[in-house]
ChimeraX commands (.cxc) that place a marker at each C-alpha (Angstrom):
marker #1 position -45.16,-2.46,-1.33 radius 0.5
marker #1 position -45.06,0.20,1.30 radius 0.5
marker #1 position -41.71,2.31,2.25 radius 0.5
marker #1 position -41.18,0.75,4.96 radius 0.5
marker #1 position -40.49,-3.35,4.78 radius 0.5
marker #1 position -39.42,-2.48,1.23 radius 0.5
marker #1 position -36.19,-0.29,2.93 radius 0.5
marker #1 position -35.69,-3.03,5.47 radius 0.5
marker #1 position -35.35,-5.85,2.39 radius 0.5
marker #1 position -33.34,-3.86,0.73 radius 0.5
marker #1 position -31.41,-2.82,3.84 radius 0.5
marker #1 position -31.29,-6.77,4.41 radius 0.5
marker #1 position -30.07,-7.66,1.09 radius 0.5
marker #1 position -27.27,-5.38,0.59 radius 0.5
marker #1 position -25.99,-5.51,3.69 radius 0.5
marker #1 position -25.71,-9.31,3.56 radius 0.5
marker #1 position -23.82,-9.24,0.10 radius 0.5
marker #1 position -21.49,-6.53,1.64 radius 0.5
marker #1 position -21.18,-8.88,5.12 radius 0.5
marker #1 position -20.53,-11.78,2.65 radius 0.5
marker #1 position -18.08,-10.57,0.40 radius 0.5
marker #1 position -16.22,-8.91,3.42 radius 0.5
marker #1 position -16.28,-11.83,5.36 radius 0.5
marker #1 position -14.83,-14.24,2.26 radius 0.5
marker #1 position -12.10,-11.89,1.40 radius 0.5
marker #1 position -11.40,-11.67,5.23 radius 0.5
marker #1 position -10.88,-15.47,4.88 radius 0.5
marker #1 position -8.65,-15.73,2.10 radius 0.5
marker #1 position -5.85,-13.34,4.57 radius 0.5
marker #1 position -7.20,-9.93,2.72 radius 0.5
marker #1 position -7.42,-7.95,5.56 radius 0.5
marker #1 position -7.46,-4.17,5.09 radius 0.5
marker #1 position -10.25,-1.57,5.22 radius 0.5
marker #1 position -11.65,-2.26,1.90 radius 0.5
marker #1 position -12.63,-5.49,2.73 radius 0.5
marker #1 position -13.19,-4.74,6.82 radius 0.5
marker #1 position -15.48,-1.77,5.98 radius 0.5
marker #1 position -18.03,-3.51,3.89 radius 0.5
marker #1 position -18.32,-6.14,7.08 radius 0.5
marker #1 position -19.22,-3.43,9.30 radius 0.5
marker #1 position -21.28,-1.54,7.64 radius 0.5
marker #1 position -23.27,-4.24,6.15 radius 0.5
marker #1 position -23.14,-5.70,9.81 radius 0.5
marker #1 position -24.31,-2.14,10.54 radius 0.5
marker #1 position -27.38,-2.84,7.76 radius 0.5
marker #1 position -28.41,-6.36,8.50 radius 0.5
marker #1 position -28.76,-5.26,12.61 radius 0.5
marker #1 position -31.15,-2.21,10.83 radius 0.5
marker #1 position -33.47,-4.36,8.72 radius 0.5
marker #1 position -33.70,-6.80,11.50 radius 0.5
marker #1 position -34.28,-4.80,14.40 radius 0.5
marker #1 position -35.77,-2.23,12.69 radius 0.5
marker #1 position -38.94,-1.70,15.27 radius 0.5
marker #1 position -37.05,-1.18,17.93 radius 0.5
marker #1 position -34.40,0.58,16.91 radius 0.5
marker #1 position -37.38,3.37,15.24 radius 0.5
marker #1 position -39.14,2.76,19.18 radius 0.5
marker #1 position -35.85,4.02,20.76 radius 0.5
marker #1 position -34.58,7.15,18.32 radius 0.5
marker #1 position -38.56,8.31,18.25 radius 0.5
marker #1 position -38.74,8.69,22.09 radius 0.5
marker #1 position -36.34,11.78,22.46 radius 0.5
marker #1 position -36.79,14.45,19.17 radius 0.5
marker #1 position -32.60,14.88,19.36 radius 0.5
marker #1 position -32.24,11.02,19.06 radius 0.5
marker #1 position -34.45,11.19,15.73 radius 0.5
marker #1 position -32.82,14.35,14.28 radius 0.5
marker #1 position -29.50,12.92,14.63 radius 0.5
marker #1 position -30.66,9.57,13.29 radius 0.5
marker #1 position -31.46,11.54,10.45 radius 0.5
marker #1 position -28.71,13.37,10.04 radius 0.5
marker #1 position -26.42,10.34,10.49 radius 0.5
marker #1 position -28.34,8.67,7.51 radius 0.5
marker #1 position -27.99,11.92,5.25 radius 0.5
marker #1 position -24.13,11.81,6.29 radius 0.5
marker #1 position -24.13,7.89,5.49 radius 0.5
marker #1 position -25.76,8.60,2.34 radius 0.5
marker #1 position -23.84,11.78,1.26 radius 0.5
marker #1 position -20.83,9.52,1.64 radius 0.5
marker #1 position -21.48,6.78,-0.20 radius 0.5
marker #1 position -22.09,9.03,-3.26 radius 0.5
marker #1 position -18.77,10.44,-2.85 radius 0.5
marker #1 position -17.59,7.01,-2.53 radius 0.5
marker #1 position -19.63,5.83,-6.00 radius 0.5
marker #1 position -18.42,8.98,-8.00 radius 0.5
marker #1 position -14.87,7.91,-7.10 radius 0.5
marker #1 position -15.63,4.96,-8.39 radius 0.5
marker #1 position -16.86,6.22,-11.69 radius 0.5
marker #1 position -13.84,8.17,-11.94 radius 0.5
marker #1 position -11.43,5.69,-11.72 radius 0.5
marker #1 position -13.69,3.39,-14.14 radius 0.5
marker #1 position -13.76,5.98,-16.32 radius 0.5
marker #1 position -9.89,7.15,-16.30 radius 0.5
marker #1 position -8.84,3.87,-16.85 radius 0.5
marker #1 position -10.41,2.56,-19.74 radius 0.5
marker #1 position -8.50,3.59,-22.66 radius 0.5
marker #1 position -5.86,1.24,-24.20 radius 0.5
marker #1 position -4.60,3.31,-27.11 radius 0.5
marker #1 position -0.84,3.17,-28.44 radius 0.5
marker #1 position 1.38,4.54,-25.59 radius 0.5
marker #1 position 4.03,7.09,-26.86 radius 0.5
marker #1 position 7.52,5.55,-26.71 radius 0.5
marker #1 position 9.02,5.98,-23.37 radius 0.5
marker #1 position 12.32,6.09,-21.75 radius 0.5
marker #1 position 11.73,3.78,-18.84 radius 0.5
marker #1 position 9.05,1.31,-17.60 radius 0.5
marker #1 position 8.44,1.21,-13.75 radius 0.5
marker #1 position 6.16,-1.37,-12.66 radius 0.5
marker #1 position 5.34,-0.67,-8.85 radius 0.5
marker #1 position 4.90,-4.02,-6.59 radius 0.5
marker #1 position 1.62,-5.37,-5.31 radius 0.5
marker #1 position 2.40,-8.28,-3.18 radius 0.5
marker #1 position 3.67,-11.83,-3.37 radius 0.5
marker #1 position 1.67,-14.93,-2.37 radius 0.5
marker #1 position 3.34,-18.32,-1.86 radius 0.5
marker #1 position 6.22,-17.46,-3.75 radius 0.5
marker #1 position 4.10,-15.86,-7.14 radius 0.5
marker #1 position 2.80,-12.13,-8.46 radius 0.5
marker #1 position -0.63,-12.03,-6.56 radius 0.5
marker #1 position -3.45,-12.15,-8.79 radius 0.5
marker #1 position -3.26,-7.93,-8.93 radius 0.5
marker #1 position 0.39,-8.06,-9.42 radius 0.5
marker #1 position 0.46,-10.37,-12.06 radius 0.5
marker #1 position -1.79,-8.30,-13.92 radius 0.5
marker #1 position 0.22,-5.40,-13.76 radius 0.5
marker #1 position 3.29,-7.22,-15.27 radius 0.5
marker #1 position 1.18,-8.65,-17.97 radius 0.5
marker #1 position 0.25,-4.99,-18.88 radius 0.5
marker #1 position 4.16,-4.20,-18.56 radius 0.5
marker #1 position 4.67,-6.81,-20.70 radius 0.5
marker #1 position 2.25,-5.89,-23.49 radius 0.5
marker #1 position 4.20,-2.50,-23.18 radius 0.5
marker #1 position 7.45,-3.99,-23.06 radius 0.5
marker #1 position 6.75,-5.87,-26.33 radius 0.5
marker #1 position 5.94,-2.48,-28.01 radius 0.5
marker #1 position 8.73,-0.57,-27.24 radius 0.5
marker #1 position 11.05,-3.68,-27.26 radius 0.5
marker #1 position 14.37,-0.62,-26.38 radius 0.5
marker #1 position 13.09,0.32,-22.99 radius 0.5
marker #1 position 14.28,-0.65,-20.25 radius 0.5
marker #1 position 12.35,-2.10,-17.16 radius 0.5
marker #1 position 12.35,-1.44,-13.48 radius 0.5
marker #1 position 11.17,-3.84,-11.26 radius 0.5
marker #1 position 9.89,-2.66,-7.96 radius 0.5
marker #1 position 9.58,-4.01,-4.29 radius 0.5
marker #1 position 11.63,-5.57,-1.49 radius 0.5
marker #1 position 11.35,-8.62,0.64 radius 0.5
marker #1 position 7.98,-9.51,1.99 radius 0.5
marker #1 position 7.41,-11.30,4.78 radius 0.5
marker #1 position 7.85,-14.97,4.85 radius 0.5
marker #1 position 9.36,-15.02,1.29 radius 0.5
marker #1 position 12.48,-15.71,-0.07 radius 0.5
marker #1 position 13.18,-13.74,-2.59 radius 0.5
marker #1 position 12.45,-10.04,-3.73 radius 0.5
marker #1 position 9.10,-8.90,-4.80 radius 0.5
marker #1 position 11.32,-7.12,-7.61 radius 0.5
marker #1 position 13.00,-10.47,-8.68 radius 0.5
marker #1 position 9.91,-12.48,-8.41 radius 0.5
marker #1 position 8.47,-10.18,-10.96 radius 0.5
marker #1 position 11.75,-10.10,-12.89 radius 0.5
marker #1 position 11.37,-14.17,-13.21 radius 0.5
marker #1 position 7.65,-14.16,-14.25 radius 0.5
marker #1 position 8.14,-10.82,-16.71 radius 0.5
marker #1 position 11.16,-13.74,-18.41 radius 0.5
marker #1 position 9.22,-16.83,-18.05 radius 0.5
marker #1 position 6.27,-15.65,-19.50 radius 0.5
marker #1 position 7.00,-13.04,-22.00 radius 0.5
marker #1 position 10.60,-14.20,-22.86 radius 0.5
marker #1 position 12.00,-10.41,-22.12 radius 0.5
marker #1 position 15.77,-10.47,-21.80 radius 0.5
marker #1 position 17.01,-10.15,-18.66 radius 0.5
marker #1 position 19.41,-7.35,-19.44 radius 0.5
marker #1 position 16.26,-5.05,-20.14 radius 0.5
marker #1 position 15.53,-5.81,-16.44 radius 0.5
marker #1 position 17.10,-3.61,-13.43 radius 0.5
marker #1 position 15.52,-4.29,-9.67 radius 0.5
marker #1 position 15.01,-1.56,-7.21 radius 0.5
marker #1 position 14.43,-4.31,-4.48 radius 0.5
marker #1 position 14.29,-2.19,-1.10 radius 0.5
marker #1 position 11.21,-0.96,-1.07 radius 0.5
marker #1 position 8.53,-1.26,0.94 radius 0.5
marker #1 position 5.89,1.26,-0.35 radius 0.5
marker #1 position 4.76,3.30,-3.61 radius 0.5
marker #1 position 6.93,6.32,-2.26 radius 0.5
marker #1 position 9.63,4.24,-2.09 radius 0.5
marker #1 position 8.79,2.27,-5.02 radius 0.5
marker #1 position 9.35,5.93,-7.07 radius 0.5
marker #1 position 12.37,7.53,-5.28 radius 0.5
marker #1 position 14.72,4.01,-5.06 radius 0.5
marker #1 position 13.81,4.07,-8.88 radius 0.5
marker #1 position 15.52,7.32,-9.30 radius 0.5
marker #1 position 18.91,5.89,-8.51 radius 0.5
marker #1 position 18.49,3.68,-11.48 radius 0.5
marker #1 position 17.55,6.36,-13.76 radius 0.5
marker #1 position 20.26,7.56,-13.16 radius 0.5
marker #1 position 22.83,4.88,-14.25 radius 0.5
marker #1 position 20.55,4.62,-17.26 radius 0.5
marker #1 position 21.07,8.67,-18.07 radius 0.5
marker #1 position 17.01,9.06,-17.98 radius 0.5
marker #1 position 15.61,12.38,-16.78 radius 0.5
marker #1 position 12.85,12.75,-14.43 radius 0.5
marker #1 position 11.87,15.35,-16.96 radius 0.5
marker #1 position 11.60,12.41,-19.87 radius 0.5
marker #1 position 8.56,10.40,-20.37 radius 0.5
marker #1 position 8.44,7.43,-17.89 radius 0.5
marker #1 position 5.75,5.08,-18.28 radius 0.5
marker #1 position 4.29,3.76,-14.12 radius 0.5
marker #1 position 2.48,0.62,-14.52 radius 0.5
marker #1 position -0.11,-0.09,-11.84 radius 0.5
marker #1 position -3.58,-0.89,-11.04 radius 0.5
marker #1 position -6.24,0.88,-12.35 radius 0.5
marker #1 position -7.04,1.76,-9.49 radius 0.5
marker #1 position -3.66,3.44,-8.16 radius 0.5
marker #1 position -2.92,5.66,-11.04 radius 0.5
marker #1 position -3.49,8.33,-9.46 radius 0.5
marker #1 position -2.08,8.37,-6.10 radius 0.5
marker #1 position 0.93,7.21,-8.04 radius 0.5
marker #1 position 1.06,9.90,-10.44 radius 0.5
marker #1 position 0.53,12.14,-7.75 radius 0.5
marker #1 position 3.18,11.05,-5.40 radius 0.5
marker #1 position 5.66,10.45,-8.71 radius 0.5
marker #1 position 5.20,14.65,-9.18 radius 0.5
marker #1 position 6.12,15.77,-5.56 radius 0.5
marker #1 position 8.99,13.75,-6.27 radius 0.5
marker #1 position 10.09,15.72,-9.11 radius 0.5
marker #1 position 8.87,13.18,-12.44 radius 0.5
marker #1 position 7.27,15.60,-14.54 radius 0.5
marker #1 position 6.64,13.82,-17.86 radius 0.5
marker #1 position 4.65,10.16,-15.72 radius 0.5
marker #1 position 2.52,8.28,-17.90 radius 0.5
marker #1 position 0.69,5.94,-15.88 radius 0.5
marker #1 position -0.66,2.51,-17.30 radius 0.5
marker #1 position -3.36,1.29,-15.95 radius 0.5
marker #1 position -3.48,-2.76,-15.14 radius 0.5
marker #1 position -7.02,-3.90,-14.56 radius 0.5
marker #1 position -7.49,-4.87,-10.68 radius 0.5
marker #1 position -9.17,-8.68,-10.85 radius 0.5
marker #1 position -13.25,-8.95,-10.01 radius 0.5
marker #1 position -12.77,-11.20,-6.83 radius 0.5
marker #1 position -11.52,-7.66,-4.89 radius 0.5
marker #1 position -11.80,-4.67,-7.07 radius 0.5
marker #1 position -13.89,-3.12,-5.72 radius 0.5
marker #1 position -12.80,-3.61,-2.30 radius 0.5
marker #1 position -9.25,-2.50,-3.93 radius 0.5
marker #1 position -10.73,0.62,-5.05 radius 0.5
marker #1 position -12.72,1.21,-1.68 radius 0.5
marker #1 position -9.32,0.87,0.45 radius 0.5
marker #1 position -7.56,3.20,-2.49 radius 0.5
marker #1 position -10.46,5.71,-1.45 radius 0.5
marker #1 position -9.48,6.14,2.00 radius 0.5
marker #1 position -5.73,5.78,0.75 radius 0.5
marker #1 position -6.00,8.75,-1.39 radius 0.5
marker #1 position -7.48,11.15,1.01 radius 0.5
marker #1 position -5.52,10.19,4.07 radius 0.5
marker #1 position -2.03,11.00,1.47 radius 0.5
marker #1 position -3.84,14.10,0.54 radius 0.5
marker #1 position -4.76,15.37,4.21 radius 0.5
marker #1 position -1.22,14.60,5.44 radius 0.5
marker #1 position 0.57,16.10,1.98 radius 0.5
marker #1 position 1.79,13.35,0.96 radius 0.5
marker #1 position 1.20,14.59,-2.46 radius 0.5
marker link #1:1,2 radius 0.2
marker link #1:2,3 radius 0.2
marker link #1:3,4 radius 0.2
marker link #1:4,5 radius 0.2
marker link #1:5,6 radius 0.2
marker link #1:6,7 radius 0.2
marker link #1:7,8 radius 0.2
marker link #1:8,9 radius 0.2
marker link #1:9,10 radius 0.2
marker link #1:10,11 radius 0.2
marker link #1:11,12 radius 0.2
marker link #1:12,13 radius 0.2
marker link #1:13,14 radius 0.2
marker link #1:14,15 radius 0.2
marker link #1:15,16 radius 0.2
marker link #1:16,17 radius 0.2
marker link #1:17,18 radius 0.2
marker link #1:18,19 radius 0.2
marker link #1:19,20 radius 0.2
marker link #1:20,21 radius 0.2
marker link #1:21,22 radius 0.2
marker link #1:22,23 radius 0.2
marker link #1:23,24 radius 0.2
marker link #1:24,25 radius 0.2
marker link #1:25,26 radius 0.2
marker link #1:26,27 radius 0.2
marker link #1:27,28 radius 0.2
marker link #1:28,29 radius 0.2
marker link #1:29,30 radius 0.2
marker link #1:30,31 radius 0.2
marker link #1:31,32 radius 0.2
marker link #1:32,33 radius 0.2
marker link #1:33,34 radius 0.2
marker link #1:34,35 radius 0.2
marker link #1:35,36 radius 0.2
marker link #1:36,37 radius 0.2
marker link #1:37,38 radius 0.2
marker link #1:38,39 radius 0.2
marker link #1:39,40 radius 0.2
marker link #1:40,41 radius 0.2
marker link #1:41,42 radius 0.2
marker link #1:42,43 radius 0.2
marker link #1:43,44 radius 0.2
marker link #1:44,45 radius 0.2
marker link #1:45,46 radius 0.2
marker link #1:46,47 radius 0.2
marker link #1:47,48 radius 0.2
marker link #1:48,49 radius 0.2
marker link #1:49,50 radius 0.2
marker link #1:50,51 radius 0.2
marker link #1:51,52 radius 0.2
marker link #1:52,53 radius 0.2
marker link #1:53,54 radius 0.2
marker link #1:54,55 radius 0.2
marker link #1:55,56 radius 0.2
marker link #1:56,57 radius 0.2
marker link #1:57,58 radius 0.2
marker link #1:58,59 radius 0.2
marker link #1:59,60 radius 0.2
marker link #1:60,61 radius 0.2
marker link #1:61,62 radius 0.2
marker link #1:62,63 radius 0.2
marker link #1:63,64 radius 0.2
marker link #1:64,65 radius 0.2
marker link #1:65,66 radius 0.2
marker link #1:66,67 radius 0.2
marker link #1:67,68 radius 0.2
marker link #1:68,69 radius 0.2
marker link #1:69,70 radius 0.2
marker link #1:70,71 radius 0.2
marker link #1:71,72 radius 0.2
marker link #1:72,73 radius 0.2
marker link #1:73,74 radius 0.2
marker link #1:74,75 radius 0.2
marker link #1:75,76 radius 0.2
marker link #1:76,77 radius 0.2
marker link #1:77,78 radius 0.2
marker link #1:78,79 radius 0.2
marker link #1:79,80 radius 0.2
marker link #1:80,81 radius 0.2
marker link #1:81,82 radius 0.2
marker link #1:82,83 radius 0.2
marker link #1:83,84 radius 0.2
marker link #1:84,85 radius 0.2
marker link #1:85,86 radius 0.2
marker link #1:86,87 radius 0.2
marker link #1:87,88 radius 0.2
marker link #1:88,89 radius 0.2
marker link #1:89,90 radius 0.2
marker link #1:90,91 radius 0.2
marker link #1:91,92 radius 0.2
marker link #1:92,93 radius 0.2
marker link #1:93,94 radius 0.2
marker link #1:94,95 radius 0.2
marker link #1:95,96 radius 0.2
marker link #1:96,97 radius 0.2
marker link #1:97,98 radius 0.2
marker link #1:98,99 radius 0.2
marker link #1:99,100 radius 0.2
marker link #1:100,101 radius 0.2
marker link #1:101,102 radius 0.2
marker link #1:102,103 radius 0.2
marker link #1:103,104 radius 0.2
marker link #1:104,105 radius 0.2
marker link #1:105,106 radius 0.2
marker link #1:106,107 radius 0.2
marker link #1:107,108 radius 0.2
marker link #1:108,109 radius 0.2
marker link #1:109,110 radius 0.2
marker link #1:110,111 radius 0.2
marker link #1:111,112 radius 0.2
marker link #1:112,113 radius 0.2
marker link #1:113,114 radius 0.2
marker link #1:114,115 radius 0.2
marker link #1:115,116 radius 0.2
marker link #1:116,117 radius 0.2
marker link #1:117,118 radius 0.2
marker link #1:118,119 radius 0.2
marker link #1:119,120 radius 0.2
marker link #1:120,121 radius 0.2
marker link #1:121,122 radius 0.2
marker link #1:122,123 radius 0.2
marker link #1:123,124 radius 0.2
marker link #1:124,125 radius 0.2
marker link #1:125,126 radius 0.2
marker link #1:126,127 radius 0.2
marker link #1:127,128 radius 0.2
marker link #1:128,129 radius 0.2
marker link #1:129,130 radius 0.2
marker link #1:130,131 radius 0.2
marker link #1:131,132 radius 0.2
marker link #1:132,133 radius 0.2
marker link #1:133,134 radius 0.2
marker link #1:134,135 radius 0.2
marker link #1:135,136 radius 0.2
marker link #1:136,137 radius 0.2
marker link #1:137,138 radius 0.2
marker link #1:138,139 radius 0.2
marker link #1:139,140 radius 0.2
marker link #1:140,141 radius 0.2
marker link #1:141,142 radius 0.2
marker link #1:142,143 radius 0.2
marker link #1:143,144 radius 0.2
marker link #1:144,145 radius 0.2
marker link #1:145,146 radius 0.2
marker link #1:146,147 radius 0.2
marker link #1:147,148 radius 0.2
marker link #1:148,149 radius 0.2
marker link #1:149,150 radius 0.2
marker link #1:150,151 radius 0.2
marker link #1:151,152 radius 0.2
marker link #1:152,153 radius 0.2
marker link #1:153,154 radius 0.2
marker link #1:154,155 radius 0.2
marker link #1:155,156 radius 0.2
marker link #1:156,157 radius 0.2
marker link #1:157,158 radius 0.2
marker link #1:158,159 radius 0.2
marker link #1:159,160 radius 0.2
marker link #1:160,161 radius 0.2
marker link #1:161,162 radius 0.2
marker link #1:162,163 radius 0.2
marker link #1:163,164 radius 0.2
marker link #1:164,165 radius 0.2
marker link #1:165,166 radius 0.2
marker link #1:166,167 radius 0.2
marker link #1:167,168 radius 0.2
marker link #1:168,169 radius 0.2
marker link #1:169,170 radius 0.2
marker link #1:170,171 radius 0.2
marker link #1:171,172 radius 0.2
marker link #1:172,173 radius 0.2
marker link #1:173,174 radius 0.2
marker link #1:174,175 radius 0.2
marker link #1:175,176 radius 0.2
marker link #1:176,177 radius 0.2
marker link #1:177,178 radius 0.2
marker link #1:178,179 radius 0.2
marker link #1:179,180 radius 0.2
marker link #1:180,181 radius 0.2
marker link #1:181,182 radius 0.2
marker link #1:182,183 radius 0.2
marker link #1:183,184 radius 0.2
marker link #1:184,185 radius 0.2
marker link #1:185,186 radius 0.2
marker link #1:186,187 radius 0.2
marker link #1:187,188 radius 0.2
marker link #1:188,189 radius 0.2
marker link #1:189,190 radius 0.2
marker link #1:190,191 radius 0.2
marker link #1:191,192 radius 0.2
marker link #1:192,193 radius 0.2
marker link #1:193,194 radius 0.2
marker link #1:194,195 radius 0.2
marker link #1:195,196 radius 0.2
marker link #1:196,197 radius 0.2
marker link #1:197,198 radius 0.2
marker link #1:198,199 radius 0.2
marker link #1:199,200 radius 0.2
marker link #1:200,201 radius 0.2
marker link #1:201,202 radius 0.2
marker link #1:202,203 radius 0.2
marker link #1:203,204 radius 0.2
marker link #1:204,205 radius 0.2
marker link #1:205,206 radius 0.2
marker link #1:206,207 radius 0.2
marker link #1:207,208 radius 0.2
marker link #1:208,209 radius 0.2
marker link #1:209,210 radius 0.2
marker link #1:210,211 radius 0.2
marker link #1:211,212 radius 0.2
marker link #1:212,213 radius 0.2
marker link #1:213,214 radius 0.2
marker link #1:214,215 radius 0.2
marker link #1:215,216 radius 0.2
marker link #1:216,217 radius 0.2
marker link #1:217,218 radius 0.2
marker link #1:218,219 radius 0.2
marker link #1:219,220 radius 0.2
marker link #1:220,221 radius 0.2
marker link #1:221,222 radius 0.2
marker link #1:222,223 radius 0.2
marker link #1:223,224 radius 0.2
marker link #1:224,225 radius 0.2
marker link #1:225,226 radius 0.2
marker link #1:226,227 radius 0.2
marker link #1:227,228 radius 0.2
marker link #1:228,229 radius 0.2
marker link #1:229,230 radius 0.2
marker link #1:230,231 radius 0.2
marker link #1:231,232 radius 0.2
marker link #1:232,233 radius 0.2
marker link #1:233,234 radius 0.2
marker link #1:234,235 radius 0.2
marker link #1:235,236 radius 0.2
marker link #1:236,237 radius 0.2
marker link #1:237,238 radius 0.2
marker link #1:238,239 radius 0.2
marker link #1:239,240 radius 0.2
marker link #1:240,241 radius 0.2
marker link #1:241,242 radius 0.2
marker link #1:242,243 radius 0.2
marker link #1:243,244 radius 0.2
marker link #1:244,245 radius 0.2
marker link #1:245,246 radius 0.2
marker link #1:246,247 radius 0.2
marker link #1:247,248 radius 0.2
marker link #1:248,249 radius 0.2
marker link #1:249,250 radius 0.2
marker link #1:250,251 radius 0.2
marker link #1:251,252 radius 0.2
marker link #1:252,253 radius 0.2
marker link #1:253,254 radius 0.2
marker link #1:254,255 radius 0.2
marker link #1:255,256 radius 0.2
marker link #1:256,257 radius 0.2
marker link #1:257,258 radius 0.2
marker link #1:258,259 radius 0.2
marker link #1:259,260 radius 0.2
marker link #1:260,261 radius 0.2
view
């Protein structure tokens, strides 16, 4: 097969599963970059493999126009390995389930309600609370996020009911910081309960999130003075990992440009 219509087919066929899969978590009201990104730029691949002539008719007329088609491609590509070895990081960092050390304190940050419920990523953090919970059955919990929109009740006591209903943890082992809006806050509101409960930021306290968000968490819980975070990873469902981990990509460099860690 020569170079050429074999780049265009594959040009053609990963740019319409990233159009797709954009496009389908678009539809289900997932709209942030990690799902708007992979629309455009396998928008951005589809218009290539189909208008390929013409587009190579155009940058070949003027030697700049090719040279910086070039370099726009090496850029492209040079990206997308930084975005893949990212990937492998977080795939890598997250895999091990071993025995977690006993702990003072469990925070489990939010992740969004939906009609009322844990979203699918949510829930899966509390179930790996839970399994925690269940280990150390002393610790205390802290339940994490404030009133979304359209909802009635906390994100923090929404979690509180499911963490009961489903694992049959007492509700005394359950405090709500429910005023948050964001991981930042998520962290510092917590402190004020830490407090009542005579826990240290200098004492291990276990942060339960998804996989991929242990470690802008863990970063962000250090500026804010927790030096002894373990952070449990919750496994981010198939339907949008890795759209969750593409958006967590841009999230983790834009906290890291404006020191936000």
């Amino acid at each position: 097969m020569q170079l050429i219509p074999f780049k265009r087919l594959i040009s053609a066929f990963i740019g319409s599963i990233l159009f797709l899969d954009g496009i389908y978590l678009v539809s289900l009201n997932k709209i942030h970059l990690g799902t708007l990104l992979p629309v455009l730029i396998g928008f951005g691949l589809l218009c290539f493999a189909i208008f390929y002539q013409k587009i190579q008719i155009v940058v070949q007329k003027i030697p700049l126009r090719t040279l910086l088609w070039r370099l726009s491609w090496a850029g492209f590509l040079l990206w997308s390995m930084t975005v893949l070895c990212f990937f492998m990081y977080l795939h890598l960092a997250t895999q091990s389930y071993a025995q977690i050390a006993p702990v003072k304190a469990i925070i489990v940050l939010g992740s969004g309600i939906e009609n009322g419920q844990p979203s699918a990523t949510l829930a899966q953090r509390l179930d790996r609370a839970a399994e925690l919970a269940k280990q150390q059955p002393q610790t205390p919990m802290i339940m994490t996020g404030g009133l979304d929109f359209r909802e009635q009740y906390t994100e923090a006591e929404i979690m509180s009911k499911y963490i009961q209903q489903n694992y049959a943890i007492a509700s005394n082992r359950i405090w709500l910081e429910d005023k948050s809006t964001s991981t930042d806050l998520n962290l510092k509101n917590s402190q004020a309960i830490l407090n009542q409960l005579n826990i240290q930021l200098n004492e291990p306290i276990a942060v339960v999130t998804s996989d991929f968000h242990t470690l802008r968490a863990a970063a962000i819980a250090k500026k804010q003075g927790y030096s002894h975070i373990i952070a449990v990873a919750a496994p981010t469902p198939l339907l949008n990992r890795y759209n969750s981990w593409l958006r967590e990509y841009f999230a983790y460099l834009s906290g890291w440009v404006l020191n936000e860690f």
